[in-house]
N, C-alpha and C positions, 0 to 999 in steps of 0.2 A: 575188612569186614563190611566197611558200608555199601558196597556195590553189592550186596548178596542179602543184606540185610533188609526183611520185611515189614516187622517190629519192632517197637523197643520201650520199657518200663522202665520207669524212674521213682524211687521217694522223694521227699522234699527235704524234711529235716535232716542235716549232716550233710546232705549231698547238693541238693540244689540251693541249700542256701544255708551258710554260717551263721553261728553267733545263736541272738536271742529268738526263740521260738515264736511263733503266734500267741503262743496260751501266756509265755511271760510280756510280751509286748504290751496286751492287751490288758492283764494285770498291772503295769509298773506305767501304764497311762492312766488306767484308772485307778488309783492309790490302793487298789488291793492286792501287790506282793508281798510285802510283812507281812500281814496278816493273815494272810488266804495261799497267796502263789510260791513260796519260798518253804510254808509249812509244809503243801503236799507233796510240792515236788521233792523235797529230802524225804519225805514217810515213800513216794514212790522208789529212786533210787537206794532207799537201803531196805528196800523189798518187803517191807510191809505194808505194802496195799497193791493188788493191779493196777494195768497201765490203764485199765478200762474204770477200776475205781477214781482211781487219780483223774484221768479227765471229769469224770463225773462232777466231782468234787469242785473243781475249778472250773467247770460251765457254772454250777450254783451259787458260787460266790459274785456271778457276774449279770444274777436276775434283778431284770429292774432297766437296764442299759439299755440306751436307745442300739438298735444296729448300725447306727452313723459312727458310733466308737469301733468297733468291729473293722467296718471301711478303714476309717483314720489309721488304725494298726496294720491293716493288709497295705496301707498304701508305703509304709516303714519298710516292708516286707521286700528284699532284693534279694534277686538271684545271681550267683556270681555270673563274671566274666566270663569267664572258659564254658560254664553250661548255657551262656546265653546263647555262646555260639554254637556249642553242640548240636542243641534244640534247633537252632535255624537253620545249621546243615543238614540235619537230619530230614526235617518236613521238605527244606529244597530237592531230597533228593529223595522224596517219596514214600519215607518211611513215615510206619504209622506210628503216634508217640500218646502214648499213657501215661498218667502219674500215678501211681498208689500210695496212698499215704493214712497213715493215721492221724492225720492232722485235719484242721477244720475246712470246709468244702468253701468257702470265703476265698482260701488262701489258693487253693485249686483251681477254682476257676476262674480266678485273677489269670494266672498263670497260665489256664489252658488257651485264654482268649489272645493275651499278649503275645503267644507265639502259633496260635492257630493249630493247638494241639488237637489230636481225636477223643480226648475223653480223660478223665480221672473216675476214681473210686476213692473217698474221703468219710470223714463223719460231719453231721448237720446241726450246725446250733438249733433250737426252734426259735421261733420269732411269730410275735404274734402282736399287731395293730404295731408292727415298727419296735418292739422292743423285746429283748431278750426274754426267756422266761425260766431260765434255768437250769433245761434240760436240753441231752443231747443228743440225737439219735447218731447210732454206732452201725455205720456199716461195714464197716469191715474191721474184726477184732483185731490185736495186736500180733496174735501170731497166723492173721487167717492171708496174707499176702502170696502166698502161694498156691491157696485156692482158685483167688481168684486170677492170677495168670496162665493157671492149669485150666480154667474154664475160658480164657481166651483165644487159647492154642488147643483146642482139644478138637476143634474141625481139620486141622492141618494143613491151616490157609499159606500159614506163614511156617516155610522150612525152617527162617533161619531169623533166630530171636537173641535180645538182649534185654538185659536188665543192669542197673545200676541201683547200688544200695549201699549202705554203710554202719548198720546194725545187726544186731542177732534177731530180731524181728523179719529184716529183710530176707537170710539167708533161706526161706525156703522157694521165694521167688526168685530168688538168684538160683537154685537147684534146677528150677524149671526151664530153662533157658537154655538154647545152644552156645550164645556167648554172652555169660556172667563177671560182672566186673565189682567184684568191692572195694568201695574206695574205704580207706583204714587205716588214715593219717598217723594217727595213736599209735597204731599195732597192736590191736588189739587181737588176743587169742581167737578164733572161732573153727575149734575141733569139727562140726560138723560142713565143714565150706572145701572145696579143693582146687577150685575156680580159681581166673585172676585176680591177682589183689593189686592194687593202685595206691600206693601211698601219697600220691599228688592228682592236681587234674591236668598236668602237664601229662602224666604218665596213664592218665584214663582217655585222654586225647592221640596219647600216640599209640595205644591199644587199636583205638578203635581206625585209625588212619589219618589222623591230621597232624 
């Protein structure tokens, strides 16, 4: 796939990196998971509030914060193994590489820098004289990732696209895509996907050619 391959999109959370998120990091350094990060996140998974309220929520518990805490938590922030290497064969070999994420644009453009990526699309804590203020601008909703990879392929630069993803949020950017890969450890159900599915990254590695 990679010798034909023009593109390729990635999420962050689930995929390029395990474990604790930005939004709990960043909570559980600055002592507000009991009380703030642990509350909304269970009222989000058991579907009483959006994904968009839920961050809402949890940028506001975090006004007042210098952005150096922010930093300190992105720097926690690792991507695994196998996609370190992904990412660096991919741009070796000319491919242009995007993240979409709904995660914070901090964690993004760590990321885009550290591997000499073309771009992300993320959402923006505000910050204002160095310190948080509570709010967050939302560029790209939770279900809107297929939008925007439909607006990056709609000149028809790139024949031949990829995307990597691992939620139900993901799957309509993965629809866009000539080769769709969801990784889906869990096994999780997803009626609307018919694309490949990767239960490892051994197995999204050898999808793609390595």
């Amino acid at each position: 796939m990679i010798k034909n391959l023009g593109i390729a999109f990635f999420d962050i959370d689930g995929t390029l990196h395990l474990g604790d998120t930005i939004w709990d990091i960043i909570h559980k350094k600055n002592g507000t998971w009991e009380s703030h990060g642990r509350v909304y996140l269970e009222r989000y998974l058991n579907k009483q509030i959006s994904f968009e309220e839920f961050a809402y929520l949890d940028v506001a518990a975090w006004k007042g914060l210098p952005e150096s805490a922010v930093f300190e938590a992105v720097d926690e922030f690792e991507v695994i193994p196998e996609a370190k290497f992904l990412l660096t064969e991919l741009k070796r070999s000319g491919v242009a590489v995007y993240l979409v994420t709904n995660s914070l644009s901090h964690v993004a453009k760590r990321i885009v820098a550290d591997f000499g990526l073309d771009g992300h699309i993320s959402n923006d804590l505000v910050v204002k004289e160095g310190l948080l203020t509570g709010k967050l601008i939302i560029n790209i909703k939770y279900h809107d990732k297929g939008k925007f990879v439909r607006k990056m392929l709609d000149d028809g630069k790139f024949r031949v696209s990829m995307a990597i993803g691992d939620g139900g949020n993901d799957i309509p950017m993965l629809n866009e895509v000539t080769n769709p890969i969801l990784y889906n450890p869990k096994q999780r159900a997803f009626p609307d996907y018919k694309g490949f599915v990767a239960y490892s990254w051994q197995e999204v590695l050898g999808h793609v050619g390595f």
